[in-house]
N, C-alpha and C positions, 0 to 999 in steps of 0.2 A: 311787300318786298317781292319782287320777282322771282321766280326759284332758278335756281343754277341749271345750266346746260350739260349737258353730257360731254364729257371730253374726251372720252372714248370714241361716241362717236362722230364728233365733229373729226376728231382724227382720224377715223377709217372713211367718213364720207369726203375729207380734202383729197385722201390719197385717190379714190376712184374718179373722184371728177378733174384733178390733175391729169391721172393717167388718160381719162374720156379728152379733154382738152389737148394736150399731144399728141394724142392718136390720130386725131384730123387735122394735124402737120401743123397745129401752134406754135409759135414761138416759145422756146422753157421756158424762160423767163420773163415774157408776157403774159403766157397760160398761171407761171404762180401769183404773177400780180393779181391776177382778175380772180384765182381760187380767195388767196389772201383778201380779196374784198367782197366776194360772196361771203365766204366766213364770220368778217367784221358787219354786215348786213345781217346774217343772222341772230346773228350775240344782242343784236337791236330788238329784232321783230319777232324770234320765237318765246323767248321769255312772257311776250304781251300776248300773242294770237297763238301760240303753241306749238310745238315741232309738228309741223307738215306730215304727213300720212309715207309721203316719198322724198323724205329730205335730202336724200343724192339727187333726186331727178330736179329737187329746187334750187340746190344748192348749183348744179351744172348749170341749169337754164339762168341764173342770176350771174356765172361768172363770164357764161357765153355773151349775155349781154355786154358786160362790162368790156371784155377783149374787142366786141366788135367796135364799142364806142371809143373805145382806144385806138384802135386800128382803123379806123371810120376812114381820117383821112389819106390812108396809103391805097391808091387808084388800083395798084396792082394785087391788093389782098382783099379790096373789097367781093369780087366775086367766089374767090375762096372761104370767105368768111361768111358769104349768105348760103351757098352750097350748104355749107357745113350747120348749118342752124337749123335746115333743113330736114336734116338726116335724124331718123328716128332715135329714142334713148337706148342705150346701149344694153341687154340683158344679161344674165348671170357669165354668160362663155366670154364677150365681149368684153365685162368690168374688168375678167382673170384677165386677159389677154391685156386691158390697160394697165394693172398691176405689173406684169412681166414686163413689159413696155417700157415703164417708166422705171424698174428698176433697173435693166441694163442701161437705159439713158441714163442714170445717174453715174454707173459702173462703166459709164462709156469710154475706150481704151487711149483714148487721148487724154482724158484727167490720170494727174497720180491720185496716190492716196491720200494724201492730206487733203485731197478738192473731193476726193468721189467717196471717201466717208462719211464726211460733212453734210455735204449736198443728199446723201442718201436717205441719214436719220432725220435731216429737214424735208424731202420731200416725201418720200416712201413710208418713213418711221411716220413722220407727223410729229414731232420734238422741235421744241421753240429754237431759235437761237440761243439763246438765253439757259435753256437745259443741256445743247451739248456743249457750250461755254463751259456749265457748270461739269460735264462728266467728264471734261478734258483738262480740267483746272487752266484753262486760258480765258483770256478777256475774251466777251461778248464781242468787240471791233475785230478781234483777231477771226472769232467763228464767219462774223459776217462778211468780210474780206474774202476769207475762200469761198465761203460762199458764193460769194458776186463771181468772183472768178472764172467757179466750174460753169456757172451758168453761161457765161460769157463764151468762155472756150465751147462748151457744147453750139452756142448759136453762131459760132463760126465753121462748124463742120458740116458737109455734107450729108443730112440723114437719111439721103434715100438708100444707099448699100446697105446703111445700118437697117431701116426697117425692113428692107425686103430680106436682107439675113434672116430677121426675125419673123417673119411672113413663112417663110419656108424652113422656121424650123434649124435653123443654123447657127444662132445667134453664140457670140463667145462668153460662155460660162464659164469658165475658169475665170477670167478677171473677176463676176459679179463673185462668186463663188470666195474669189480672194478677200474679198471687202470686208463679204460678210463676216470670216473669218477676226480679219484687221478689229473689227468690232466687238467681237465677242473677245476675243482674246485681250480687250485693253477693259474689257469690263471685269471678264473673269482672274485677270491677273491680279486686279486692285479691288480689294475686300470691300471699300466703300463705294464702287460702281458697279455694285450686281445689277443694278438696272438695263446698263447699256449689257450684256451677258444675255440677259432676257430678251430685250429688245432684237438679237443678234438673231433668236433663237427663233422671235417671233416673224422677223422675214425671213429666214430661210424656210420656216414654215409654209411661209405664202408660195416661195418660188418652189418648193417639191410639189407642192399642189398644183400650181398652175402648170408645172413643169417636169414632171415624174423623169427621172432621170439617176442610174446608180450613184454618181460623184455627188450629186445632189442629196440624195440620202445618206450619203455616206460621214459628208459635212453634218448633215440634221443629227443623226447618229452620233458622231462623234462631240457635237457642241451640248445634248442630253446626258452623256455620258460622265464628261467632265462637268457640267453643272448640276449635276447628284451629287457631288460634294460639295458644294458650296456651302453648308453650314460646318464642316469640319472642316476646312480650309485654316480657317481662325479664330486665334483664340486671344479674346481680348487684345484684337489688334496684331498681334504674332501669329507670323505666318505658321503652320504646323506643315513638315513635311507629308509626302502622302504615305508611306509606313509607318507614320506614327497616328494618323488620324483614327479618331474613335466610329467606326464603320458603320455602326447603328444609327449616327445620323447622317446616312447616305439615302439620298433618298430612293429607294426603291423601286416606286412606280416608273419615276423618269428612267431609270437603268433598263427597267423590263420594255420600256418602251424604246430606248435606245437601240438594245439588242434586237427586239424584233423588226423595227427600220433597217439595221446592218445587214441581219439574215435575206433580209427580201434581196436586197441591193449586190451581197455577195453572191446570191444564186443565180446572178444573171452572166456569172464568169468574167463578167466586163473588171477586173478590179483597178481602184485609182488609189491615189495617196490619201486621199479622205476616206475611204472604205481603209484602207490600210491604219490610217492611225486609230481609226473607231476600234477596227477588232483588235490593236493594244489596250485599248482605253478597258473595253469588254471583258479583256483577261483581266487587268488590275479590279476592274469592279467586279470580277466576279471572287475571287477569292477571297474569303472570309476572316484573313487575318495576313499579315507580310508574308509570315512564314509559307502559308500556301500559294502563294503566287508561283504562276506558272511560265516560271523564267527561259526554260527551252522554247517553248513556242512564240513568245513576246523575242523572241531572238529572230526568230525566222520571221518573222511576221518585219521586224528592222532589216533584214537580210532582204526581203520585197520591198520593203521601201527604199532603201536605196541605191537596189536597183532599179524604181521608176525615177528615181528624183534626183539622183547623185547629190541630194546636200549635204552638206557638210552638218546643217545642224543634227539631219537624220543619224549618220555617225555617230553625231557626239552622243546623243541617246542609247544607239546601238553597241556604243563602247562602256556603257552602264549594265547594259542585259549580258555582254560577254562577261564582264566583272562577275557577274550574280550565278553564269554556268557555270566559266571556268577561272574563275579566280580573278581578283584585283588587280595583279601585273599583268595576266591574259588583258585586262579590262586595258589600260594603261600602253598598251602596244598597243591595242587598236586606237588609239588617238594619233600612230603616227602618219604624217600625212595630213593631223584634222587643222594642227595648230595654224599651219600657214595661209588656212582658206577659213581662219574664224579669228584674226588679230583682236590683240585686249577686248576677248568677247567674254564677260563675266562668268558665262557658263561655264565654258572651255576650264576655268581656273577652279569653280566650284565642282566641275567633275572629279579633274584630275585632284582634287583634294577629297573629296569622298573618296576616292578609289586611293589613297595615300594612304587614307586613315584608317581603309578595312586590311591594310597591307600590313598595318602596325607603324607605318611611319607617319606619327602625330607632329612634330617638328614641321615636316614638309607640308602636312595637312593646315595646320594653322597657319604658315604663311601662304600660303594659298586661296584658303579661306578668306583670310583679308585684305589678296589682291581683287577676290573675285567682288566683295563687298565695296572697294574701291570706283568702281566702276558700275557697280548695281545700278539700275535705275531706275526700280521705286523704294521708297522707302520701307515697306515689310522685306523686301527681297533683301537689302541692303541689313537690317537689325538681324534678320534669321541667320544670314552670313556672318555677322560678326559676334552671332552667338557661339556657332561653330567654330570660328576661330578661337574662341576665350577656352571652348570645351577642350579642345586638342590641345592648347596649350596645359592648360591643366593638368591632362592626362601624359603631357611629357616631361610636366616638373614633379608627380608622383612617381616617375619609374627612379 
């Protein structure tokens, strides 16, 4: 029987010779076809004769084949395609540089999100269809539809602005930046997709390496920060708030690692909303129990945030940290203003019911609680809500 192949690295050698293949102005979604068939080429021949010594530089020369026999008979790319066969393999500066490459072409500002998060964990991540079908709970037709999509929309745009941005160093990080975010945060919210969480964690990994940059760290920072909790998140399936989580299984390492990303990144005075949310995250982790949280500065640190950001969600966070200075109705007046730039937004309802219920009015907490539940939308978020609700009732048919 043949021994199994590495799927580790099959997936970090698609993602370089993708990125090798675009970089000398491929077509995307030509260059993934001919990746996808060097890949299906090897699952054949290394099992039998054995992974290659340089299975990037086989796997490129097998898909460069492939593109040009495909593209053979278009008169006008046949000399850009013998050029480019030409050109020697690309070394360790060049691979980073196709990784960056190819992940802002995924993140490219003409996809929404629904196309360029997709497109991303399929080309970048190296995740089947099939897997982010499954971490999105949607049908496989539906992944592969955006997919086609993004693909499609990118080879309708003009990428010479695009790479020359990125040639000099210009390129727009804050969209890739967003994604990556959109990613982690649908992994980390939903207890049964810590993978996609990881996954989040592991390219933004890539893009501070290839792309050292404060916002950049500040993102890596803050997605370390929040995934050191992840095993007290939940508890058999119930979500547990984070003052009630048991802190000893926080992990550690990743915090001290978090923090020290943060510190480099703040010492540069450049501060962004990703450094800003990291050094909230840093207070919450670092205090060793609710009680020591260091609610004054997690105040100021909301007070910067939204003054870069004017959101509205920042507020509503920020009207949590006022609550915890100066009191629950202090907390309660700063929502005014939030409600009308955040309509039937769950949170909005689950604040202002915390902050009812530290006031003493449980009545107003419980139905609140189960407007906020109403509208939840996932299911731990939605059960944890309407525990709260059942609790505050309770404690209004004991008085």
């Amino acid at each position: 029987m043949a021994p199994a192949l590495d799927e580790d690295l099959l997936r970090e050698a698609s993602r370089q010779v993708l990125g090798a293949l675009v970089r000398r102005a491929a077509d995307f979604a030509a260059a993934e076809d001919a990746v996808q068939e060097a890949l299906l080429e090897a699952t054949l021949k290394w099992p039998e004769s054995g992974v290659p010594a340089e299975p990037v530089a086989w796997l490129t020369t097998v898909a460069r084949r492939k593109l040009v026999d495909v593209q053979r008979s278009d008169a006008s790319r046949r000399q850009r395609e013998a050029n480019a066969a030409l050109e020697p393999e690309p070394g360790p500066t060049e691979r980073s540089d196709d990784t960056l490459l190819l992940l802002f072409l995924c993140c490219h500002p003409a996809l929404s999100p629904t196309l360029a998060v997709p497109l991303t964990l399929r080309a970048v991540g190296g995740l089947t269809t099939r897997e982010i079908a499954e971490a999105y709970l949607l049908p496989e037709a539906t992944i592969a539809q955006r997919i086609s999509r993004a693909k499609k929309t990118i080879g309708q745009q003009d990428l010479s602005a695009f790479r020359a941005a990125l040639a000099a160093g210009e390129p727009d990080k804050p969209v890739v930046l967003r994604v990556l975010y959109l990613i982690f945060n649908e992994g980390y919210t939903t207890g049964d997709r810590i993978d996609l969480a990881a996954e989040a964690i592991r390219l933004t990994r890539l893009l501070y390496a290839a792309s050292p940059d404060p916002e950049v760290a500040g993102l890596l920072s803050l997605m370390l920060l929040h995934h050191a909790r992840r095993f007290a998140r939940f508890d058999n399936g119930n979500l547990v708030p984070l003052d009630e989580q048991d802190r000893t299984r926080w992990d550690r390492a990743l915090i001290a690692e978090g923090v020290g990303v943060l510190q480099a990144a703040l010492a540069e005075g450049r501060h962004g909303e990703y450094q800003v949310q990291a050094a909230i995250a840093a207070l919450h982790d670092d205090a060793r129990s609710a009680d020591e949280t260091d609610w004054t500065q997690i105040l100021a640190w909301y007070d910067e945030l939204v003054a870069l950001t004017n959101n509205p969600l920042a507020e509503l966070s920020r009207a949590v940290a006022v609550g915890e200075v100066d009191g629950p109705l202090a907390g309660l007046r700063a929502l005014d203003g939030v409600e009308e730039r955040l309509t039937d937004y769950h949170r909005l309802y689950a604040v202002r019911a915390h902050l009812h219920e530290r006031a003493g009015n449980t009545n107003a907490a419980s139905d609140l609680f189960a407007k906020a539940a109403a509208s939840a939308t996932s299911t731990a978020e939605r059960n944890h809500l309407l525990r709260r609700a059942a609790q505050a009732r309770a404690a209004t048919t004991e008085r």
